[in-house]
C-alpha positions in Angstrom: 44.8 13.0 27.2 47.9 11.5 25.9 47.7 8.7 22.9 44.5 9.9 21.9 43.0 12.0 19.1 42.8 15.8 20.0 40.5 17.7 19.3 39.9 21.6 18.6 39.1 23.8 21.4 35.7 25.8 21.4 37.0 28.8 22.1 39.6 28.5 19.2 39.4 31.7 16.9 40.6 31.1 13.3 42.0 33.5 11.2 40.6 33.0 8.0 36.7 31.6 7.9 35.7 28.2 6.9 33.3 27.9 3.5 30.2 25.9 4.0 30.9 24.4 1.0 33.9 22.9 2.4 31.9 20.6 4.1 29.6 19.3 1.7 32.3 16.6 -0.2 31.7 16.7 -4.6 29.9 13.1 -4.1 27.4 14.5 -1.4 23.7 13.8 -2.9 22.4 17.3 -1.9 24.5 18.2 -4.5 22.5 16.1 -7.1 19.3 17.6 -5.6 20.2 21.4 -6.0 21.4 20.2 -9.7 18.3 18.6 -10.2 15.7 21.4 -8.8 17.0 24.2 -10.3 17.4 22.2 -13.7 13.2 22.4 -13.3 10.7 24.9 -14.7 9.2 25.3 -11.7 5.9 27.9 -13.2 5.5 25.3 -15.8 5.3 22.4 -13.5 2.6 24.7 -11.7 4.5 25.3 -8.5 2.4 28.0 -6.0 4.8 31.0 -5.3 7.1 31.5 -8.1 6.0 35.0 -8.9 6.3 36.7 -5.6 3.7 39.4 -4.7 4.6 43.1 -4.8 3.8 43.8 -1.0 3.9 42.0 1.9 6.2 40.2 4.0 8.8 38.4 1.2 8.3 34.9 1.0 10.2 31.6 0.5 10.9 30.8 -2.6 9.1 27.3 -4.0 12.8 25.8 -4.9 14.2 26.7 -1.7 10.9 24.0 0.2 11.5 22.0 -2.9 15.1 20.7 -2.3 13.5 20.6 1.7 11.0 18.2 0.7 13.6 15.9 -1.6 15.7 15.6 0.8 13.6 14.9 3.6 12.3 12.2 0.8 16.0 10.9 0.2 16.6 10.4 3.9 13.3 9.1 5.2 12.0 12.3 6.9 8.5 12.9 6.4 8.1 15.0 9.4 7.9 18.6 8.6 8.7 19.7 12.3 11.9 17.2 12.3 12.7 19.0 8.5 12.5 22.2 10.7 14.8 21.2 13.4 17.3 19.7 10.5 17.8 22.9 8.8 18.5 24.6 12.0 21.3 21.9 12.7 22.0 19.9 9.7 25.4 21.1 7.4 23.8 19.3 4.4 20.7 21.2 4.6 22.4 24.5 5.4 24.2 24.2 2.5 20.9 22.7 0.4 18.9 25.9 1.4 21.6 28.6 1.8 20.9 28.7 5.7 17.2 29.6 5.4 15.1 27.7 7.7 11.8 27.7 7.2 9.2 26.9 10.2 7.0 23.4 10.1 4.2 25.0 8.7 5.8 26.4 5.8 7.0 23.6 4.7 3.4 21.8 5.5 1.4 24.1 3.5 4.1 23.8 0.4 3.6 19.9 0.4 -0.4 20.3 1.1 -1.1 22.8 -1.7 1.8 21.5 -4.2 0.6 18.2 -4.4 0.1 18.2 -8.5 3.3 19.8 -9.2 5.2 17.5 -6.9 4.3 14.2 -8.5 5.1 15.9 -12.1 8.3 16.5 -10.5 8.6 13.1 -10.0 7.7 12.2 -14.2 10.5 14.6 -14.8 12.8 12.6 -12.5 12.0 9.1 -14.0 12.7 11.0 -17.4 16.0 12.4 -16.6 16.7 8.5 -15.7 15.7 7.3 -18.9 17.9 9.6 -20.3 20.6 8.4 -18.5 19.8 4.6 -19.5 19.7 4.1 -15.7 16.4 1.7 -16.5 18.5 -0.3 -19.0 18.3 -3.2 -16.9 14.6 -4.2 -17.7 13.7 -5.7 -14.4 11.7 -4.3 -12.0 10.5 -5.1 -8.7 6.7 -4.3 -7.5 5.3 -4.7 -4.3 2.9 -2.8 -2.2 3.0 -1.1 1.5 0.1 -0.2 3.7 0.3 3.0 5.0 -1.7 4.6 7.9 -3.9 7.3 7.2 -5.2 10.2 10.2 -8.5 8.2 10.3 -8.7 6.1 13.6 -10.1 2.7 13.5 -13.0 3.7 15.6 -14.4 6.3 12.6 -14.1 3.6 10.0 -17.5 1.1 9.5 -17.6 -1.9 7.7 -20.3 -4.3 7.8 -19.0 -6.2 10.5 -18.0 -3.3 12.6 -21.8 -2.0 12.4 -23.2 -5.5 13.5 -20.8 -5.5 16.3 -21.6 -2.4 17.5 -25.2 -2.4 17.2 -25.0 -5.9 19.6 -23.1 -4.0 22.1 -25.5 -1.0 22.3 -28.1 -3.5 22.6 -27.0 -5.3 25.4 -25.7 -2.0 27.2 -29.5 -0.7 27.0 -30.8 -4.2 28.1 -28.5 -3.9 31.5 -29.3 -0.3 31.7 -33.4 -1.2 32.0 -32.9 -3.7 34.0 -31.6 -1.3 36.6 -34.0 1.2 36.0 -36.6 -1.9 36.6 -35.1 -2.4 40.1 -35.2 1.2 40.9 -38.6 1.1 40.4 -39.6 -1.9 42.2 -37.9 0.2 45.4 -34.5 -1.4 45.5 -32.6 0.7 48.1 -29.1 0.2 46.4 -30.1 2.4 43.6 -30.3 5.9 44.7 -32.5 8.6 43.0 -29.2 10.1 41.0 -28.5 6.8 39.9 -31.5 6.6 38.2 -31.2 9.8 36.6 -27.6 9.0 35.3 -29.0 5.7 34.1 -31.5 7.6 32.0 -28.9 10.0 30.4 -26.6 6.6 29.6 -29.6 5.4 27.7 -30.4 8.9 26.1 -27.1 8.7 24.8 -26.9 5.3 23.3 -30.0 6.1 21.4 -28.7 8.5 19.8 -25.8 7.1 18.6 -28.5 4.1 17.3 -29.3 6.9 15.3 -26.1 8.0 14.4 -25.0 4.9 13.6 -28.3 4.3 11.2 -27.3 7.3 9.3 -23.8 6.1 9.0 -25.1 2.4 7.3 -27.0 4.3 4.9 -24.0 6.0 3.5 -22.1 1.8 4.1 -24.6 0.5 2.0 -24.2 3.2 -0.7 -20.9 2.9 -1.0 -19.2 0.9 -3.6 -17.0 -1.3 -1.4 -19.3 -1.3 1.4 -17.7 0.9 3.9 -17.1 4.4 5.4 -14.4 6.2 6.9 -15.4 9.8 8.4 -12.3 11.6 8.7 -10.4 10.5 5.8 -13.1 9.2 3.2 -11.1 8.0 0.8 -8.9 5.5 3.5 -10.1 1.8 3.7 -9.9 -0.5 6.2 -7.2 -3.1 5.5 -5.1 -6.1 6.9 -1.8 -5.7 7.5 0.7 -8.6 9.2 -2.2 -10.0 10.8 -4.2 -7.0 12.4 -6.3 -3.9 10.9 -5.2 -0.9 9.6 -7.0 2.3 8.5 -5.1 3.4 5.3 -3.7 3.3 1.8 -2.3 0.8 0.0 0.9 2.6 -2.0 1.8 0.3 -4.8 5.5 0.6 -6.0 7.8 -0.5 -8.9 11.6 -0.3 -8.0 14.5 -0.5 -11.1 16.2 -3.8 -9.5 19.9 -2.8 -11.0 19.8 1.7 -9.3 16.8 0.5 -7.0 15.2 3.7 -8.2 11.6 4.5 -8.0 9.9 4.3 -11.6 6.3 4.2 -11.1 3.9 4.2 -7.9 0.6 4.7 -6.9 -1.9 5.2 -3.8 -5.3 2.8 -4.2 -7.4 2.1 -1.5 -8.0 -1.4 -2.5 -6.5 -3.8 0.7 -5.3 -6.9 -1.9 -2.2 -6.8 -4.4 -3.9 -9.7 -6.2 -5.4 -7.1 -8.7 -2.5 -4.8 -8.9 -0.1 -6.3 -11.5 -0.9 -5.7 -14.6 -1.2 -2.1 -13.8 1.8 -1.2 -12.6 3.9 -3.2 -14.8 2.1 -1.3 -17.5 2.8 2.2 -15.7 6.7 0.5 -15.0 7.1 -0.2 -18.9 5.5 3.3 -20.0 7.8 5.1 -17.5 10.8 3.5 -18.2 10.4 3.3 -22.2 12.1 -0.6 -22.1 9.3 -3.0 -24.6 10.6 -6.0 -23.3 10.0 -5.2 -19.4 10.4 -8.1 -16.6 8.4 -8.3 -13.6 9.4 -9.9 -10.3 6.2 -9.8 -7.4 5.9 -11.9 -4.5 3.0 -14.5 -4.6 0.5 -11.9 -3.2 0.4 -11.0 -6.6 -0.7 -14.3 -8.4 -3.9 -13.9 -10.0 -4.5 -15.4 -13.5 -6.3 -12.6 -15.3 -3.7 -10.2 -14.2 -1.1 -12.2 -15.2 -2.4 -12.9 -18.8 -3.0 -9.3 -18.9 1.1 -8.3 -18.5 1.6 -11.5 -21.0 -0.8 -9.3 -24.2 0.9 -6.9 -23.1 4.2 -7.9 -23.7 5.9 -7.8 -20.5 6.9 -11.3 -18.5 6.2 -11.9 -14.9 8.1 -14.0 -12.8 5.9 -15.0 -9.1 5.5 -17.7 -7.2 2.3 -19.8 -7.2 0.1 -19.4 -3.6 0.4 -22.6 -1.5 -3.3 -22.8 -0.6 -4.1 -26.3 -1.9 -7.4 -27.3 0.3 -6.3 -30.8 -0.8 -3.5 -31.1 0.7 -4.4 -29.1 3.9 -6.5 -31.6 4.1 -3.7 -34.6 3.6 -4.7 -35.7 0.0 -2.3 -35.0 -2.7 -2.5 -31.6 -4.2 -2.7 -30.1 -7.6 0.7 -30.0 -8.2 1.0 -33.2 -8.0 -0.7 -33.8 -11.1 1.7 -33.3 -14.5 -0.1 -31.9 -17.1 0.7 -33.4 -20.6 0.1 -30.7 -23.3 0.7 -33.9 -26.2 -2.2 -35.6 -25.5 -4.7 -33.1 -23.9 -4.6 -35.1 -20.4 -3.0 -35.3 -16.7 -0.4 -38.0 -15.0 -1.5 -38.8 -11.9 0.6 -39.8 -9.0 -0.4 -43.5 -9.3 0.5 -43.5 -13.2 -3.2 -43.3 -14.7 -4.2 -40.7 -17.1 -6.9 -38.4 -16.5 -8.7 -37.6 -19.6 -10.5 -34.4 -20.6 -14.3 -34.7 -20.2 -16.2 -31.1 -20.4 -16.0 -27.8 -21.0 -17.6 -24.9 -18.7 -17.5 -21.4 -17.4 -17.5 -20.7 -14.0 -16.8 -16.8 -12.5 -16.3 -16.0 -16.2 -13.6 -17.8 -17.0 -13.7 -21.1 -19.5 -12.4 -24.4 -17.4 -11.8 -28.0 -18.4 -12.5 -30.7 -16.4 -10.7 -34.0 -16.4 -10.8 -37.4 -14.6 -10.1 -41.1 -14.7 -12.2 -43.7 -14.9 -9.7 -45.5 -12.5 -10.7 -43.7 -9.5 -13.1 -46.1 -7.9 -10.5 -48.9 -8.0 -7.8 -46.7 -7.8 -5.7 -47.9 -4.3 -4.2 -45.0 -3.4 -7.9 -43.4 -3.5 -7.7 -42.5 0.0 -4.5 -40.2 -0.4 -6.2 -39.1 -3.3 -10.1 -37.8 -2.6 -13.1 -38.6 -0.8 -15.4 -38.4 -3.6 -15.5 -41.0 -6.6 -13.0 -39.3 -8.9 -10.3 -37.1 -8.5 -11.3 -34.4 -10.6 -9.0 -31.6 -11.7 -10.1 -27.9 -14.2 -7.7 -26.3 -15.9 -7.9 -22.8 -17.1 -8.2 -22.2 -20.5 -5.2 -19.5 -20.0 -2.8 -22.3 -18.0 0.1 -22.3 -19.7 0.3 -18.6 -19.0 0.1 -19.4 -15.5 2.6 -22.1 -16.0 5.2 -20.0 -17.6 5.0 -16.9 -14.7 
């Protein structure tokens, strides 16, 4: 094909071998992760296999399913059969494990019974980047992602889930009767093995009544009020809208190398509780005192957020927009300036909202102000449809204020 590139023939013999090396370029990050693994104690992180046995068919070395399971991490292959096909094909990986290619299960049973080691492996990571003031920057990012666990939505029970079901069994064994009730008052339409198969369709929705009895005695026990058979510790969560049986894998992220400093698997559905933790696990990671945090508003909760202030670290997240005020057309919250000099709130029409009392509700110390315009007030109906327009302020506000 003329004006084209050419390529090399197939069958094109060559005289002196090519080095697998060659095609691996200096910058290529396998070579970072070969560096890095075999920089590692790997008996002293507690790695399974380091000491090979004296008989027996010679086995893989724990480095070699090491630098496997980094770089599947590095380029978003979880799969331990596609990590199986990528060492029989990929030049990077060839190079990475020396042409060895272990089979899917191998490297299965390394992540399964390595779990420990692993995650030390990650602490030694994060360390190596503190020594390399990668984590200079002092911002870091958190946010959390929901991730699916083997347990299907059918073997997890929560409260509403059991009340659902127990309505459907009960109206399945109502319609069931009621045929059995025709049958016997000689209806021709139902035939003698329809009455037997009705009988084992009832049979078998009393026992799983039963089932499902045992299964709310273990609900109710239960801390958070619900079960999940297959994986125990997975919880039932809400994810862009619809359900999800899972884990909720918190992260923080360096913003300036976008590394992974600190992270952690809950099964608790909200962020809203989640802050103050991981910042505290960012800063001790990274070693910076005066650590920033940037979360998205999923995040805002005052106690959490006055717990990363005693600690010495700064969040920065937006405030919720859930006003029931102003879903309800009235002016919101916001629209009321606080004014720190004199103890008291602007309102939108200019009056001054005084402070009145002090109380505690949900364990947290609120003040309560209001004017004694409000009755007269003629913006009033923009405003509320009680007599005043009250407003409580947290005794903590100005934290909130300052995130």
């Amino acid at each position: 094909m003329k004006r084209f590139v050419s390529g090399e023939s197939r069958s094109q013999a060559t005289l002196f071998p090519e080095f697998l090396d060659d095609f691996v370029t200096d910058d290529n990050p396998v070579r970072a992760i070969e560096a890095f693994v075999e920089s590692l104690d790997l008996r002293q992180l507690g790695f399974q296999g380091v000491d090979p046995h004296a008989t027996g068919r010679p086995a893989y070395h724990p480095a070699v399913l090491l630098k496997i399971y980094l770089y599947g991490y590095l380029n978003r292959v979880q799969s331990s059969r596609r990590l199986e096909r990528e060492t029989q094909r990929n030049v990077e990986l060839m190079w990475l494990t020396e042409r060895l290619t272990p089979d899917f299960k191998t490297i299965a049973d390394f992540r399964k019974h390595n779990g420990k080691a692993i995650r030390d492996t990650c602490r030694d990571f994060v360390v190596l980047c503190r020594r390399q003031g990668l984590f200079s920057h002092a911002i870091v990012a958190i946010d959390g992602s929901k991730f699916k666990a083997v347990n299907n939505r059918d073997r997890n029970f929560t409260f509403a889930k059991m009340k659902r079901r127990a309505e459907e069994i009960e109206r399945s064994i109502e319609h069931y009767l009621r045929q059995l009730d025709s049958a016997d008052q000689g209806v021709p339409a139902v035939t003698e093995a329809q009455t037997v198969h009705l009988k084992e369709k009832i049979e078998a929705l009393t026992e799983e009544v039963q089932q499902l009895q045992t299964i709310e005695i273990q609900r109710t026990q239960a801390p958070d009020q619900q079960v999940s058979l297959t994986d125990p510790d997975a919880r039932s969560m809400t994810t862009r809208g619809t359900g999800v049986v899972g884990y909720n894998v918190q992260t923080a992220v360096d913003s300036r190398h976008h590394l992974i400093i600190a992270h952690e698997v809950t099964n608790v559905g909200s962020d809203r509780g989640q802050l103050s933790r991981m910042a505290k696990l960012a800063r001790d990671a990274s070693g910076v005192s005066d650590l920033n945090v940037v979360a998205d508003r999923g995040y805002f909760k005052g106690d959490e957020i006055l717990a990363c202030h005693e600690a010495g670290i700064t969040p920065y997240l937006p405030k919720p927009k859930t006003s029931p005020s102003q879903a309800r057309g009235l002016y919101p919250r916001e629209a009321f300036r606080y004014v720190p000099e004199r103890n008291a709130y602007r309102c939108p029409a200019g009056e001054r909202l005084i402070w009145r009392f002090k109380t505690v509700e949900k364990g947290q110390v609120l003040h309560c102000y209001w004017s004694s315009a409000c009755p007269s007030c003629s913006r009033k109906p923009q405003c509320t449809t009680g007599i005043y327009r009250r407003i409580k302020r947290w005794e903590h506000e100005d934290v909130l204020e300052s995130a």
